[in-house]
C-alpha positions as CSV (number, residue, x, y, z in Angstrom):
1,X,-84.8,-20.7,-245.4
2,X,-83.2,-18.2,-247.6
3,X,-85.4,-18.7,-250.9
4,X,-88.4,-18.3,-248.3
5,X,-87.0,-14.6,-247.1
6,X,-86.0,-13.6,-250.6
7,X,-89.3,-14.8,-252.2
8,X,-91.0,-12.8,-249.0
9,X,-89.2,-9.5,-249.6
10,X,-89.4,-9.8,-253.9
11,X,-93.0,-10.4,-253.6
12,X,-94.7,-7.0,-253.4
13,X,-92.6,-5.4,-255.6
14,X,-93.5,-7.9,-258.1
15,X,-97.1,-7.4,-257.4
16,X,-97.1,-3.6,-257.5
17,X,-94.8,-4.2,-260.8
18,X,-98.1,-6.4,-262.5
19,X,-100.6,-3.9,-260.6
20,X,-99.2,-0.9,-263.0
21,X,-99.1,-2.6,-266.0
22,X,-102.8,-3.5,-265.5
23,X,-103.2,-0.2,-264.8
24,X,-101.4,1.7,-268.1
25,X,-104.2,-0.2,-270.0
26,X,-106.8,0.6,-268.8
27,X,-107.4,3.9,-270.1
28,X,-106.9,2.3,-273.6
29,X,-110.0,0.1,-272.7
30,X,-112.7,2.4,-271.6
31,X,-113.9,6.2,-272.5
32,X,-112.6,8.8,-271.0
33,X,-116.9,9.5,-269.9
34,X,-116.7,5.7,-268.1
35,X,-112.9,5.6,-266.8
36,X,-113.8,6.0,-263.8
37,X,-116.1,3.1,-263.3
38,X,-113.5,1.1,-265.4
39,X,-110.9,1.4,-262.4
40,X,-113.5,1.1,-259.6
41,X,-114.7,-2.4,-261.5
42,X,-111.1,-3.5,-262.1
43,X,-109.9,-2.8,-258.5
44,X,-112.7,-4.7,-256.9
45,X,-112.8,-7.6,-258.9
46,X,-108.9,-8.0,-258.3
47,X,-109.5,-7.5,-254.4
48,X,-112.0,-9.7,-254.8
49,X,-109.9,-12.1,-256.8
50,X,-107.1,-11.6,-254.5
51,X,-109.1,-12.4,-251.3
52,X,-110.5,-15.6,-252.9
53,X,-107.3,-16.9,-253.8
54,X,-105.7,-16.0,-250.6
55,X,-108.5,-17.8,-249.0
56,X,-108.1,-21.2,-251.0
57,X,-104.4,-21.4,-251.2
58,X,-104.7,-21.2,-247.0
59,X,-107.1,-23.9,-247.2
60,X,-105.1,-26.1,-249.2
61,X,-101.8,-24.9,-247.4
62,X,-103.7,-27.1,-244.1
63,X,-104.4,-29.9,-246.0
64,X,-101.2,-30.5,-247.9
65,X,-98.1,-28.7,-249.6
66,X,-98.5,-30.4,-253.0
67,X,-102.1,-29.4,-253.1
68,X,-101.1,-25.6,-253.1
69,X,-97.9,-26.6,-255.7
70,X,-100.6,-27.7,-257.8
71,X,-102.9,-24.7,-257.9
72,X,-99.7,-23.0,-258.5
73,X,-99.3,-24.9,-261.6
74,X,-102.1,-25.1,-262.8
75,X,-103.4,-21.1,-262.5
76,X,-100.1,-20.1,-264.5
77,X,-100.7,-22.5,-267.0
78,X,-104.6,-21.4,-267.2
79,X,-102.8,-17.4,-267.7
80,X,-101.0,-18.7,-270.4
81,X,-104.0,-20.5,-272.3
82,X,-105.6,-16.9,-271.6
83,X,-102.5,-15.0,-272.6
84,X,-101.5,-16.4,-276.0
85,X,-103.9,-16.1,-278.1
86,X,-104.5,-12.6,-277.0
87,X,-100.5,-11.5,-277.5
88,X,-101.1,-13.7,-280.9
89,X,-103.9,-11.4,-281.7
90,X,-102.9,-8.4,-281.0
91,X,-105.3,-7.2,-279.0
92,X,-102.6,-7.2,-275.8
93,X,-100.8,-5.0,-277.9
94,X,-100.7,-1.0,-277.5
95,X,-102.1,1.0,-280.2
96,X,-99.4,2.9,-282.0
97,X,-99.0,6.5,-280.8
Protein backbone atom coordinates (compact mmCIF):
# COMPACT_ATOMS: atom_id res chain seq x y z
CA UNK A 1 0.00 0.00 0.00
CA UNK A 2 2.92 2.33 0.43
CA UNK A 3 4.27 2.33 -3.31
CA UNK A 4 0.49 3.16 -4.16
CA UNK A 5 0.54 6.54 -1.69
CA UNK A 6 4.03 7.47 -2.70
CA UNK A 7 3.35 6.97 -6.48
CA UNK A 8 -0.14 9.10 -5.69
CA UNK A 9 1.66 12.00 -4.06
CA UNK A 10 4.99 12.02 -6.71
CA UNK A 11 2.69 12.06 -9.51
CA UNK A 12 1.75 15.68 -10.17
CA UNK A 13 4.91 16.96 -9.49
CA UNK A 14 6.24 14.73 -12.01
CA UNK A 15 3.66 15.85 -14.47
CA UNK A 16 3.94 19.66 -13.84
CA UNK A 17 7.92 18.75 -14.03
CA UNK A 18 7.34 17.32 -18.04
CA UNK A 19 4.48 20.14 -18.49
CA UNK A 20 7.45 22.95 -18.21
CA UNK A 21 9.82 21.37 -20.15
CA UNK A 22 7.29 21.11 -23.04
CA UNK A 23 6.71 24.43 -22.35
CA UNK A 24 10.55 26.07 -22.42
CA UNK A 25 10.41 24.83 -26.11
CA UNK A 26 8.00 26.03 -27.35
CA UNK A 27 8.91 29.46 -27.96
CA UNK A 28 11.92 27.96 -29.92
CA UNK A 29 9.35 26.30 -32.24
CA UNK A 30 7.02 28.93 -33.39
CA UNK A 31 7.29 32.98 -34.18
CA UNK A 32 7.02 35.23 -31.87
CA UNK A 33 3.73 36.59 -34.53
CA UNK A 34 2.07 32.81 -33.95
CA UNK A 35 3.18 31.96 -30.30
CA UNK A 36 0.23 32.34 -29.17
CA UNK A 37 -1.70 29.90 -31.23
CA UNK A 38 1.35 27.53 -30.73
CA UNK A 39 0.43 27.25 -26.89
CA UNK A 40 -3.35 27.33 -27.36
CA UNK A 41 -2.72 24.13 -30.00
CA UNK A 42 -0.23 22.45 -27.73
CA UNK A 43 -2.40 22.73 -24.53
CA UNK A 44 -5.45 21.33 -26.20
CA UNK A 45 -4.08 18.59 -27.89
CA UNK A 46 -2.37 17.43 -24.57
CA UNK A 47 -5.91 17.88 -22.69
CA UNK A 48 -7.15 16.15 -25.29
CA UNK A 49 -4.48 13.54 -25.21
CA UNK A 50 -4.69 13.41 -21.55
CA UNK A 51 -8.52 12.85 -21.50
CA UNK A 52 -8.24 10.04 -24.04
CA UNK A 53 -5.77 8.18 -22.24
CA UNK A 54 -7.42 8.62 -18.95
CA UNK A 55 -10.41 7.33 -20.60
CA UNK A 56 -8.81 4.01 -21.95
CA UNK A 57 -6.56 3.13 -19.18
CA UNK A 58 -10.12 3.24 -16.91
CA UNK A 59 -11.52 1.00 -19.43
CA UNK A 60 -8.81 -1.43 -19.40
CA UNK A 61 -8.39 -0.92 -15.52
CA UNK A 62 -12.26 -2.89 -15.54
CA UNK A 63 -11.34 -5.46 -17.67
CA UNK A 64 -7.98 -6.52 -16.25
CA UNK A 65 -4.71 -5.21 -14.50
CA UNK A 66 -2.28 -6.69 -17.05
CA UNK A 67 -4.18 -5.01 -19.86
CA UNK A 68 -3.34 -1.46 -18.36
CA UNK A 69 0.51 -2.86 -17.48
CA UNK A 70 0.61 -3.39 -20.97
CA UNK A 71 -0.42 -0.06 -22.37
CA UNK A 72 2.07 1.11 -19.87
CA UNK A 73 4.66 -0.69 -21.59
CA UNK A 74 4.03 -0.35 -24.61
CA UNK A 75 3.33 3.79 -24.78
CA UNK A 76 6.87 4.29 -23.14
CA UNK A 77 8.49 2.14 -25.48
CA UNK A 78 6.45 3.96 -28.45
CA UNK A 79 8.14 7.55 -26.66
CA UNK A 80 11.29 6.07 -26.95
CA UNK A 81 11.07 4.92 -30.81
CA UNK A 82 9.72 8.73 -31.06
CA UNK A 83 12.53 10.07 -28.82
CA UNK A 84 15.78 8.67 -30.18
CA UNK A 85 16.13 9.54 -33.28
CA UNK A 86 15.12 13.05 -32.55
CA UNK A 87 17.87 13.38 -29.40
CA UNK A 88 20.14 11.53 -32.25
CA UNK A 89 19.34 14.29 -34.50
CA UNK A 90 19.62 17.06 -32.78
CA UNK A 91 16.63 18.54 -33.41
CA UNK A 92 15.56 17.91 -29.41
CA UNK A 93 18.44 19.88 -28.76
CA UNK A 94 18.45 23.70 -27.70
CA UNK A 95 19.96 26.07 -30.11
CA UNK A 96 23.14 27.52 -28.61
CA UNK A 97 22.62 31.01 -27.02
Amino acid sequence: MWCAETSQSSEPSGRRSSRLAADARKPDLAPTARRGLAYGVFSAAYGLAWLVGATLIGALYARSLPEVELLAVLTQALALVVFVPLLRSGKGARPAA
